[in-house]
Short mmCIF file of the C-alpha atoms (twelve columns), coordinates in Angstrom:
data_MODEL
# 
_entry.id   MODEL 
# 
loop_
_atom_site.group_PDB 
_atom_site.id 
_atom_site.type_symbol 
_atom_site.label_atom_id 
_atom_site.label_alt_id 
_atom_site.label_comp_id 
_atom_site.label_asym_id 
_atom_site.label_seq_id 
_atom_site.Cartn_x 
_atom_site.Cartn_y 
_atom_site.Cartn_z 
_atom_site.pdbx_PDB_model_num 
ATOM 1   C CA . UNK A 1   -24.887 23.694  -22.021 1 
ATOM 2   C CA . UNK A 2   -22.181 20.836  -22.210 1 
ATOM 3   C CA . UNK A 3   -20.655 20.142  -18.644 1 
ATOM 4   C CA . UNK A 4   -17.024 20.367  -18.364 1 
ATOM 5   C CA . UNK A 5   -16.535 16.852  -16.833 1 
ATOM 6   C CA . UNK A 6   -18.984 14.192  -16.204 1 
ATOM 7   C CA . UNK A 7   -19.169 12.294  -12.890 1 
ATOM 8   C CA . UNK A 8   -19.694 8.841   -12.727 1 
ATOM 9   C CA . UNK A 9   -20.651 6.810   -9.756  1 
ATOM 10  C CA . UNK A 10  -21.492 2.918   -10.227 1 
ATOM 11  C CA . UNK A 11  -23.222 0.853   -7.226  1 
ATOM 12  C CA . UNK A 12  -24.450 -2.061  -6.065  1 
ATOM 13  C CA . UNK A 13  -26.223 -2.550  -2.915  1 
ATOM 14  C CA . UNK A 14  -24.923 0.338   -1.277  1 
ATOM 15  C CA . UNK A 15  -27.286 2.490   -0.666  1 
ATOM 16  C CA . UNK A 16  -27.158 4.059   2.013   1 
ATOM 17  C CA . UNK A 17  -23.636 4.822   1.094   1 
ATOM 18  C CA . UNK A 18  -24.355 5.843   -1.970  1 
ATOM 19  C CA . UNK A 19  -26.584 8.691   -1.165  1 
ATOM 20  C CA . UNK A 20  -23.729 10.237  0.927   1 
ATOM 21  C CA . UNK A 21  -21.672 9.821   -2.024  1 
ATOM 22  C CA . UNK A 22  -24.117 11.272  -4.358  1 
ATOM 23  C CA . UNK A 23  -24.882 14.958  -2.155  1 
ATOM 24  C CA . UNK A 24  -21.066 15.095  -1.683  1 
ATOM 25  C CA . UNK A 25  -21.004 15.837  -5.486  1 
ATOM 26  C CA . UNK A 26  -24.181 17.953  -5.353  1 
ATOM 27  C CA . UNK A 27  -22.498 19.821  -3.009  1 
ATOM 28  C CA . UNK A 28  -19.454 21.073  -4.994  1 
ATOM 29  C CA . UNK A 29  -18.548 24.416  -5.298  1 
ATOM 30  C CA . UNK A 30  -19.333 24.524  -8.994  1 
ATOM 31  C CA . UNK A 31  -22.200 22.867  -11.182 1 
ATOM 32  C CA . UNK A 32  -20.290 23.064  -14.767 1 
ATOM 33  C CA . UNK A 33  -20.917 18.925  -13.752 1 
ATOM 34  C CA . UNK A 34  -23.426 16.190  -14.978 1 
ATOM 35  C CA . UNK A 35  -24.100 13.766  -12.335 1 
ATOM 36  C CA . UNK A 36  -24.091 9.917   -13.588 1 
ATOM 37  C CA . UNK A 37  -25.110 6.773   -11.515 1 
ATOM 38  C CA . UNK A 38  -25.192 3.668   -12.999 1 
ATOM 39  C CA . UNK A 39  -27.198 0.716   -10.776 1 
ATOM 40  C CA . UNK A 40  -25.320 -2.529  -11.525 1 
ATOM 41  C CA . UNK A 41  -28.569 -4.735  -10.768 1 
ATOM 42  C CA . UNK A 42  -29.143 -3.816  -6.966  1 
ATOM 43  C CA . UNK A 43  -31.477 -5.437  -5.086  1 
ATOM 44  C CA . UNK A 44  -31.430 -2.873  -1.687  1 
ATOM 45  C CA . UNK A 45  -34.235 0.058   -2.639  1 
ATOM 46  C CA . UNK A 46  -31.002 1.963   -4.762  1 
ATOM 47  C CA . UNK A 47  -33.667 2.474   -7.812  1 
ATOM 48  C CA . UNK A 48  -36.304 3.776   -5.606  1 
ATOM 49  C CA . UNK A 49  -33.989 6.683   -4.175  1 
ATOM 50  C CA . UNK A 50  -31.985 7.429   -8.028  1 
ATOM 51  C CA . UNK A 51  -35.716 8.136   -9.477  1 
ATOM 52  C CA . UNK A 52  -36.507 10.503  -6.554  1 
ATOM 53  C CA . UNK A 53  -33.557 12.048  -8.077  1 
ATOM 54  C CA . UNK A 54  -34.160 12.051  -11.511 1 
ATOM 55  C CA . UNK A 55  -34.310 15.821  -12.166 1 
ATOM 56  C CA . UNK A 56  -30.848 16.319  -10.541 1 
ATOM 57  C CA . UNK A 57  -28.882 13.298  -11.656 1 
ATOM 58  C CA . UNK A 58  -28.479 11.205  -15.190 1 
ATOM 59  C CA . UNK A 59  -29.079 7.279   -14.075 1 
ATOM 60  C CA . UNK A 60  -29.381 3.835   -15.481 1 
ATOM 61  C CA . UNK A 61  -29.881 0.408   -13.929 1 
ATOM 62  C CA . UNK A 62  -28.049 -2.297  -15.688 1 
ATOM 63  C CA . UNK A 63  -28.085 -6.144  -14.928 1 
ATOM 64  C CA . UNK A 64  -25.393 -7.107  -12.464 1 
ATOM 65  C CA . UNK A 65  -22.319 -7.372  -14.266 1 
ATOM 66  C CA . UNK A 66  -19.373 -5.647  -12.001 1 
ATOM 67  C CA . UNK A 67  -18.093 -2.058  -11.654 1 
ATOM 68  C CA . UNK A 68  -15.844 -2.312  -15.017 1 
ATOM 69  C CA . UNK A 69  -19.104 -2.873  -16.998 1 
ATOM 70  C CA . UNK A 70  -20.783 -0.049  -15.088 1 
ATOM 71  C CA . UNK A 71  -18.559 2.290   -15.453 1 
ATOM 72  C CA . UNK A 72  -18.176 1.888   -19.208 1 
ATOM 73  C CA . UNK A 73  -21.823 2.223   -19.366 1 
ATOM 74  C CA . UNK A 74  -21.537 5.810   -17.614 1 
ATOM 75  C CA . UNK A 75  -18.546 6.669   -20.124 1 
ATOM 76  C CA . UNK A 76  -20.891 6.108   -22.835 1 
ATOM 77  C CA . UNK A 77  -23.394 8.197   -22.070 1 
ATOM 78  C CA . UNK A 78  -21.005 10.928  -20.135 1 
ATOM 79  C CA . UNK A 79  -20.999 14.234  -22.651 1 
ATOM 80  C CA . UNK A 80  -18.153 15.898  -21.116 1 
ATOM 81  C CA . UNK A 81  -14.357 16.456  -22.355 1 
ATOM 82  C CA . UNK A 82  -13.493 15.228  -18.951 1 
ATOM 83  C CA . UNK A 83  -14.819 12.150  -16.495 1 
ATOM 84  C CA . UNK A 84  -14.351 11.916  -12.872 1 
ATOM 85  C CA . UNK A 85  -14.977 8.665   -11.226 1 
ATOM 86  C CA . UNK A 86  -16.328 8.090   -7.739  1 
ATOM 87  C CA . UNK A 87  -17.090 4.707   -5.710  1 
ATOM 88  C CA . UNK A 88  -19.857 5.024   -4.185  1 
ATOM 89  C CA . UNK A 89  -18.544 4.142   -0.649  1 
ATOM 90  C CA . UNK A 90  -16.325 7.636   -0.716  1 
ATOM 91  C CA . UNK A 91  -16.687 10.875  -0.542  1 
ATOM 92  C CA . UNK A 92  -15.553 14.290  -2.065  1 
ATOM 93  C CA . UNK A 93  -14.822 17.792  -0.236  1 
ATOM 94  C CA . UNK A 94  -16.818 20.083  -1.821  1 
ATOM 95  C CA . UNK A 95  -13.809 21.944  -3.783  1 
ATOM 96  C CA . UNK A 96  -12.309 18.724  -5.390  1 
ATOM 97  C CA . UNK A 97  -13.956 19.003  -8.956  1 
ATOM 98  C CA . UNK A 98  -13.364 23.403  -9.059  1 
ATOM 99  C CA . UNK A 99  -9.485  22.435  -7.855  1 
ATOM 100 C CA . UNK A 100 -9.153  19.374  -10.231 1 
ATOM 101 C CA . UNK A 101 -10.525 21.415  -12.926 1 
ATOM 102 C CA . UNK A 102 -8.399  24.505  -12.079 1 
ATOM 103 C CA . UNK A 103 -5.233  21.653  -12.475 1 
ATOM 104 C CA . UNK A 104 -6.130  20.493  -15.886 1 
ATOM 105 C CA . UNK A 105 -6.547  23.223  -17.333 1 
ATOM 106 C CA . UNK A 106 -3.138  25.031  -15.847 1 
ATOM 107 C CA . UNK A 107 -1.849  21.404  -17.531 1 
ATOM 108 C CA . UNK A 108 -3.400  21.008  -21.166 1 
ATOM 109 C CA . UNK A 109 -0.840  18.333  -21.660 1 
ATOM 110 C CA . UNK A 110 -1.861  16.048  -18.748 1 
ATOM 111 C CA . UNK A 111 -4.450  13.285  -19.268 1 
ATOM 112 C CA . UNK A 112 -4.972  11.787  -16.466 1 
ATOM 113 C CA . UNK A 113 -4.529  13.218  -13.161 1 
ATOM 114 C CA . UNK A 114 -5.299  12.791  -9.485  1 
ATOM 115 C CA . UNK A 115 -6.031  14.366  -6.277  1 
ATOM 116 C CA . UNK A 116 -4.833  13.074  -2.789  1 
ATOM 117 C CA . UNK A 117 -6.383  11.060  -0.040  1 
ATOM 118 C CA . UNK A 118 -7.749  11.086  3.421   1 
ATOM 119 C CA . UNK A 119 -8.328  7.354   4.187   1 
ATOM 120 C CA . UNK A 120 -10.775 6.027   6.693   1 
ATOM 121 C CA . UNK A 121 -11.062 2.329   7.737   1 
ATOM 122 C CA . UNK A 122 -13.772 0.767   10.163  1 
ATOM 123 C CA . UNK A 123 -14.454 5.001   11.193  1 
ATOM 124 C CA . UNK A 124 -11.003 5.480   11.997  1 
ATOM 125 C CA . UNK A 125 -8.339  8.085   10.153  1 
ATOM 126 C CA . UNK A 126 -5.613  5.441   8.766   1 
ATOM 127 C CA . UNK A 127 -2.100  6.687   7.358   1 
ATOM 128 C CA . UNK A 128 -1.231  5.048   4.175   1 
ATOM 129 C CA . UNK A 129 1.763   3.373   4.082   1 
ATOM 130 C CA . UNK A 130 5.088   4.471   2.048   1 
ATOM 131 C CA . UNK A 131 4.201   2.275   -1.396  1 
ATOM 132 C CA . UNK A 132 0.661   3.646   -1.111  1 
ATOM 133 C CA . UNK A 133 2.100   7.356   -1.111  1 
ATOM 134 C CA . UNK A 134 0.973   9.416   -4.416  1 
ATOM 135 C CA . UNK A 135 3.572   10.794  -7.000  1 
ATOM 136 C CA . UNK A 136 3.330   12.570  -10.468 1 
ATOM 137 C CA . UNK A 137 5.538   12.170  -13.234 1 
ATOM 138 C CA . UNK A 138 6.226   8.964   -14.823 1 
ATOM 139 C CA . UNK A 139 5.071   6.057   -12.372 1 
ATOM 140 C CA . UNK A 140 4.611   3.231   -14.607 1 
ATOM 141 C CA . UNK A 141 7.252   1.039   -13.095 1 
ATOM 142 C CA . UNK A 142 6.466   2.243   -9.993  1 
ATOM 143 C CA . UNK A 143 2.564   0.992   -10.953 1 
ATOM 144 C CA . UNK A 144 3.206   -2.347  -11.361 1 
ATOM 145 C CA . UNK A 145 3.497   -4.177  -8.222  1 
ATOM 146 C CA . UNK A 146 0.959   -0.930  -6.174  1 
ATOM 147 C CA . UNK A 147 -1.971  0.227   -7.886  1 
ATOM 148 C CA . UNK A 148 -0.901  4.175   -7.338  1 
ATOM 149 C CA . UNK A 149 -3.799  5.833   -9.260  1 
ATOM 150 C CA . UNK A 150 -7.348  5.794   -6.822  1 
ATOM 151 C CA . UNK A 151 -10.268 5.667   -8.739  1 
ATOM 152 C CA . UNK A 152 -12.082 8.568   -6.493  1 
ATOM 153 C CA . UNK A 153 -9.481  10.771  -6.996  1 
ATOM 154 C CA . UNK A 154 -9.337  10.494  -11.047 1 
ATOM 155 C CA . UNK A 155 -9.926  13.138  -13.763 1 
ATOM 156 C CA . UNK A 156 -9.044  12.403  -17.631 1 
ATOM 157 C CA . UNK A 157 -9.412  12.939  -20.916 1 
ATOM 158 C CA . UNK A 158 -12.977 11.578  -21.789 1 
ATOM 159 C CA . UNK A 159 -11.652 10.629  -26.103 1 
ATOM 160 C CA . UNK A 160 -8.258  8.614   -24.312 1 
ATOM 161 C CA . UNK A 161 -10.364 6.533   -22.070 1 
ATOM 162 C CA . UNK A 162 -12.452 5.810   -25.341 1 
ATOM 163 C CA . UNK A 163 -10.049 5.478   -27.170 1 
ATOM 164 C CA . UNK A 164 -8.040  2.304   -25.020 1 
ATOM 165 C CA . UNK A 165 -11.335 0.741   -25.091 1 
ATOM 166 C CA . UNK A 166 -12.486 1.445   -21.211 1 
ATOM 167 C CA . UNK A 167 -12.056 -1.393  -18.655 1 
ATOM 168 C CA . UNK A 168 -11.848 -4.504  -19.078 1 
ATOM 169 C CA . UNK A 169 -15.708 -5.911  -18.453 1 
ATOM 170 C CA . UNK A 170 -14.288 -9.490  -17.786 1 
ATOM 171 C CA . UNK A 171 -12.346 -8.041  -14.667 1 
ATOM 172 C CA . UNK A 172 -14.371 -7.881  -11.662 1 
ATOM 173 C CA . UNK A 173 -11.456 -6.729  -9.732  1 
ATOM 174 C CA . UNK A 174 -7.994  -4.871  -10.027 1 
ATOM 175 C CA . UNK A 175 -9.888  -3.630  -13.334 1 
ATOM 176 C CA . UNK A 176 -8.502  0.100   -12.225 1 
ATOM 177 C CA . UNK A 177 -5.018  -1.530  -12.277 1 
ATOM 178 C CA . UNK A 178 -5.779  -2.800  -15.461 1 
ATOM 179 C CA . UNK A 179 -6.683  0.268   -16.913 1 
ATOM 180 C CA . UNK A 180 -3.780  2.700   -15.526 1 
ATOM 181 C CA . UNK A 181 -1.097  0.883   -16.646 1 
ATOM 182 C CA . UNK A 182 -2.541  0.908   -20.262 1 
ATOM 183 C CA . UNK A 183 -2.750  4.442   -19.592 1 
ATOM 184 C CA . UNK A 184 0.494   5.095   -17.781 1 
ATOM 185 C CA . UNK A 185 2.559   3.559   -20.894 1 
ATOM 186 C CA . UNK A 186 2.120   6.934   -22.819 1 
ATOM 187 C CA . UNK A 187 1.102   9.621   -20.176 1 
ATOM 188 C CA . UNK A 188 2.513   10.837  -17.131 1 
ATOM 189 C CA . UNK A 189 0.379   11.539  -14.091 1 
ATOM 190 C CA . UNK A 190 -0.379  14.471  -12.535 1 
ATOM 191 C CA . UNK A 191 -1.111  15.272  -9.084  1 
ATOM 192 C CA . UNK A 192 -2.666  17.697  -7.204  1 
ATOM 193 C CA . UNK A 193 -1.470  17.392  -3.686  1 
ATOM 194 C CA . UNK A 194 -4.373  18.450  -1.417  1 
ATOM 195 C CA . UNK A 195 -6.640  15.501  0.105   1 
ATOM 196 C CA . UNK A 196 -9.722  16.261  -1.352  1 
ATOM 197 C CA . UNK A 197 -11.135 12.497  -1.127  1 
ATOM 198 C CA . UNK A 198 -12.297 10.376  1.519   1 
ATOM 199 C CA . UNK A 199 -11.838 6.805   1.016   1 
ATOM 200 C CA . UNK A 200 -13.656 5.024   3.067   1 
ATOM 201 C CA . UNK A 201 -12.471 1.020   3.623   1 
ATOM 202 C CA . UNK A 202 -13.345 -1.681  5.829   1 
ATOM 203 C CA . UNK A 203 -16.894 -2.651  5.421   1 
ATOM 204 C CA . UNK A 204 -17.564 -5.837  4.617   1 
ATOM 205 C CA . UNK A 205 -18.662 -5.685  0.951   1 
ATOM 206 C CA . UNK A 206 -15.298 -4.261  -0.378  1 
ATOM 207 C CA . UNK A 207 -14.420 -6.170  -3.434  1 
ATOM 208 C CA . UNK A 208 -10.758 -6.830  -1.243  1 
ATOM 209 C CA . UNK A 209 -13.294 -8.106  0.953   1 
ATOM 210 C CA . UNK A 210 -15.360 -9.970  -1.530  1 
ATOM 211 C CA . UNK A 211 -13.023 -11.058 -4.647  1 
ATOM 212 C CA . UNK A 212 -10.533 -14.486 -3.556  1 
ATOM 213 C CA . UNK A 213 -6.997  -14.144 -5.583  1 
ATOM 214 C CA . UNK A 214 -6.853  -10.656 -6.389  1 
ATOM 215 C CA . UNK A 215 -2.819  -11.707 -7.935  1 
ATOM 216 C CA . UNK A 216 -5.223  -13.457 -10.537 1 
ATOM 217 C CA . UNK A 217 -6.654  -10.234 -12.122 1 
ATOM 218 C CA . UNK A 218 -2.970  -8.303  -11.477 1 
ATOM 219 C CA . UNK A 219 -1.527  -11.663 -13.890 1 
ATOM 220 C CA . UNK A 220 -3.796  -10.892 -16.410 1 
ATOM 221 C CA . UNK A 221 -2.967  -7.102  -16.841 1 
ATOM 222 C CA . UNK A 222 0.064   -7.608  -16.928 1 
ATOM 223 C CA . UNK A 223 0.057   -10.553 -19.113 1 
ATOM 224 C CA . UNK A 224 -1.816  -8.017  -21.891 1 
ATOM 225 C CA . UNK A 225 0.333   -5.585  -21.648 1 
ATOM 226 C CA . UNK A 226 3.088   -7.864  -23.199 1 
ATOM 227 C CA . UNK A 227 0.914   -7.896  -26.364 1 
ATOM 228 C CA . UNK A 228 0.771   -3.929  -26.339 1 
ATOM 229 C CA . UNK A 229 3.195   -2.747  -28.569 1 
ATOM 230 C CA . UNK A 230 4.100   0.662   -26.991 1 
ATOM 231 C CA . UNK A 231 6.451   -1.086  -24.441 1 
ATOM 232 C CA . UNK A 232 9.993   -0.139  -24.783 1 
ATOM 233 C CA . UNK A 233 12.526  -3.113  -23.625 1 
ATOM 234 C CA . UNK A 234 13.280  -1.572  -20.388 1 
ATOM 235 C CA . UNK A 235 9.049   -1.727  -19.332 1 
ATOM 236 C CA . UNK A 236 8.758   -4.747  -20.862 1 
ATOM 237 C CA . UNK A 237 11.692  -6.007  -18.840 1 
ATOM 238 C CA . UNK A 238 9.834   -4.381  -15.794 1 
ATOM 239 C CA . UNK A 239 6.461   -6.124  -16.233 1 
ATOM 240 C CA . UNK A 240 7.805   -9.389  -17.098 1 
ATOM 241 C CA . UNK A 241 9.709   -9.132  -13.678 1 
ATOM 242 C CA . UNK A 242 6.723   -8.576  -11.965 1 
ATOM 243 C CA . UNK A 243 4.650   -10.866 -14.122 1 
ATOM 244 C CA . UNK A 244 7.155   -13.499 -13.225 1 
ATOM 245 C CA . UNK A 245 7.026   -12.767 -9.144  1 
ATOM 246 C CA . UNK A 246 3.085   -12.502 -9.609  1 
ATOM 247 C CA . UNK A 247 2.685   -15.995 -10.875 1 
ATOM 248 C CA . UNK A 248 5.095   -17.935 -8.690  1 
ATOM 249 C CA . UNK A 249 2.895   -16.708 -5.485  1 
ATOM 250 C CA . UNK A 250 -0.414  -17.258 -7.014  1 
ATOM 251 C CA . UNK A 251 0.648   -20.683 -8.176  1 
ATOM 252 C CA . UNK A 252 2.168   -21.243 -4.821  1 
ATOM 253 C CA . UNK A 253 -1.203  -21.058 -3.451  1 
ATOM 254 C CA . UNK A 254 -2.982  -23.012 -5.942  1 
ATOM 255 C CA . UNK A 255 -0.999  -25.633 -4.933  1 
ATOM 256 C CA . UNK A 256 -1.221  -25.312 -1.252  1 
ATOM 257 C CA . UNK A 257 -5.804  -25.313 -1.799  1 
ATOM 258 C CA . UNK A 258 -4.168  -28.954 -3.950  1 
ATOM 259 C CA . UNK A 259 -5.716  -27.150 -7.193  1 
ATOM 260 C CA . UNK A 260 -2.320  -28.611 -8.637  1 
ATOM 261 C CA . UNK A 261 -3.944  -28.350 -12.567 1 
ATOM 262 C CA . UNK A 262 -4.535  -24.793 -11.969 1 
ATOM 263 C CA . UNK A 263 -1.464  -23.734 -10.806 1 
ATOM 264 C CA . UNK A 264 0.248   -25.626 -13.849 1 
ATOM 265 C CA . UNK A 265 -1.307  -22.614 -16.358 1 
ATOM 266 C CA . UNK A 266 0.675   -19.754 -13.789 1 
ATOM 267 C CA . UNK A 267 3.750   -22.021 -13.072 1 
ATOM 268 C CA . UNK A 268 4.187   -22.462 -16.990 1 
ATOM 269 C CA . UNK A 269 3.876   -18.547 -17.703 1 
ATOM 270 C CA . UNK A 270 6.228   -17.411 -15.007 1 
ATOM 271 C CA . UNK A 271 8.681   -19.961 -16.872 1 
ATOM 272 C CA . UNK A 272 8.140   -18.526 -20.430 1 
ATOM 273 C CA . UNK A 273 7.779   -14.999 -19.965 1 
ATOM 274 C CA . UNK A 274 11.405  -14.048 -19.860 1 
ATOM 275 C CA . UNK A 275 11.639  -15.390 -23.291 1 
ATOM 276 C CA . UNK A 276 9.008   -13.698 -24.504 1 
ATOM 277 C CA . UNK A 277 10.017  -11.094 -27.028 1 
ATOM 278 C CA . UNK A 278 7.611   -8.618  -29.362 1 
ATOM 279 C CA . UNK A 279 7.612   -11.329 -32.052 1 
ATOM 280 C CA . UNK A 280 6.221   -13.578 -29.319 1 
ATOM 281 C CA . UNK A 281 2.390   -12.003 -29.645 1 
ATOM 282 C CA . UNK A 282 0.519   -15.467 -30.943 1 
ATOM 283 C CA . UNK A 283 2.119   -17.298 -27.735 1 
ATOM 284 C CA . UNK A 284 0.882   -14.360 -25.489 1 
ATOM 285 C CA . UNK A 285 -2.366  -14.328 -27.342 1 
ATOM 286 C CA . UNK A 286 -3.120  -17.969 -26.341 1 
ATOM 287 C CA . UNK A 287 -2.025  -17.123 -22.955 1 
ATOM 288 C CA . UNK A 288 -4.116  -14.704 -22.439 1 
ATOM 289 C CA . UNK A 289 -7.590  -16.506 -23.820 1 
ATOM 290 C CA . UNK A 290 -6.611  -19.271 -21.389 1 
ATOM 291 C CA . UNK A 291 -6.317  -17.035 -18.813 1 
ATOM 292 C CA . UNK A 292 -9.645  -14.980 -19.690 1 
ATOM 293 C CA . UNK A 293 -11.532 -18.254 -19.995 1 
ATOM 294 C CA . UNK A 294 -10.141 -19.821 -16.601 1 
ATOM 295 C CA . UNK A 295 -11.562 -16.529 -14.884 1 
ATOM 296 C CA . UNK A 296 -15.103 -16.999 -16.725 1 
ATOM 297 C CA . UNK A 297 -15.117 -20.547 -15.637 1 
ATOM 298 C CA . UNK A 298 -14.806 -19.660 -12.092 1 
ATOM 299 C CA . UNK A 299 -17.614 -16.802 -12.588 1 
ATOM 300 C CA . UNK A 300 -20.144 -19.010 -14.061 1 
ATOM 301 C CA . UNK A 301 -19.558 -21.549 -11.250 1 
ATOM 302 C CA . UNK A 302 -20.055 -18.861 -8.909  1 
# 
């Protein structure tokens, strides 16, 4: 029988973490699920414990290449009208996929929609602060500076994540960001308003933790989205605001680690975008393969 949404969990060297993930989604209250883990090249005993598994879950081990790649690997083999994503550092109550499923289909017009939080940092219950706060409706704008769409929380149309291509593989951070914005230029977000995740934070392999220059990633999205078409003025007003903001910081700090001929690339776009109009695509183009090959020169070194 085809599931109704498929679940998709990607890790690396978590596993310990992972297993708690993975029996907090064998535990929900409904099993119209398929289970999907994809090991991104981990080196900790993960494919050891996903084969004792094998007649429960659907898993595949990868070579490390980041949680965008993984989790496009899941989409493509997921079979259901629907996919959930879940780090696998969090947790789910054992309702969230028989609510979330209850929403969209109460909502036949809603893509993409979300569930609330309860957020947990070093073992502790943390309050998130006032930008962090959820919302439905139109949040694009909103979106732009605070990434308001958790990837635990997510449900959505399995053919529209296709369909805008995934995430980005090159992204090996703020690839969720990325993604939601692409998403949030068409579709609303919905919200179910019950805190039916746990997010758990402040362990040491976070990629917060892990990834220097996060703004870099957050340039870059925004940066392609000035080549996407769909914008009306008024959001491409927005994101060239932001875009603007975004690369006088990062540059900022280029210059203060005296990486002056790096901060040259962000210091230039911040002065061009407002001038950037829809006829301006070939300039963004060429903006965007310098930025994309800056951030796979800094890979490879690494």
């Amino acid at each position: 029988m085809t599931p109704e949404v498929s679940v998709i969990i990607p890790t690396f060297n978590r596993r310990a973490m992972l297993l708690e993930a993975i029996d907090s989604v064998l535990a929900q209250s409904i099993d119209s699920f398929e289970l999907i883990v994809i090991d991104d090249g981990s080196t900790d005993g993960t494919a050891v414990h996903l084969k004792r598994l094998a007649e429960t879950i659907r898993f595949e081990h990868i070579e490390h290449s980041g949680p965008a790649a993984a989790r496009n690997r899941g989409v493509a083999m997921a079979r259901a009208p629907l996919i959930a994503f879940l780090d696998s550092d969090d947790l789910w109550s054992p309702t969230k996929l028989e609510r979330q499923l209850a929403f969209m289909r109460a909502n036949p017009d809603c893509a993409i929609s979300q569930t609330n939080e309860i957020w947990i940092r070093n073992g502790r219950r943390v309050n998130p602060g006032v930008r962090h706060r959820k919302r439905a409706g139109d949040i694009f704008v909103d979106s732009l500076r605070t990434c308001l769409i958790s990837m635990s929380a997510t449900m959505m149309r399995t053919d529209l994540f296709r369909t805008l291509g995934g995430f980005d593989d090159l992204m090996t951070a703020a690839e969720d960001y990325d993604l939601w914005l692409r998403i949030l230029i068409d579709h609303e977000a919905g919200l179910l308003d019950e805190p039916l995740v746990t997010r758990r934070g402040g362990h040491p392999d976070q990629t917060s933790a892990t990834t220097a220059a996060l703004d870099r990633f957050r340039i870059l999205a925004l940066t392609k989205l000035l080549a996407d078409d769909r914008l009306s003025e008024a959001r491409r007003a927005a994101v060239i605001a932001v875009l603007v903001e975004k690369c006088r910081i990062y540059a900022g700090g280029l210059v203060r680690r005296a990486r002056v001929d790096d901060a040259r690339m962000y210091e230039a776009v911040a002065d061009r975008a407002p001038n950037w109009s829809k006829g301006s695509t070939p300039e963004i183009g060429c903006t965007i393969h310098s930025m994309r090959s800056a951030l796979r020169k800094i890979q490879h070194e690494r």
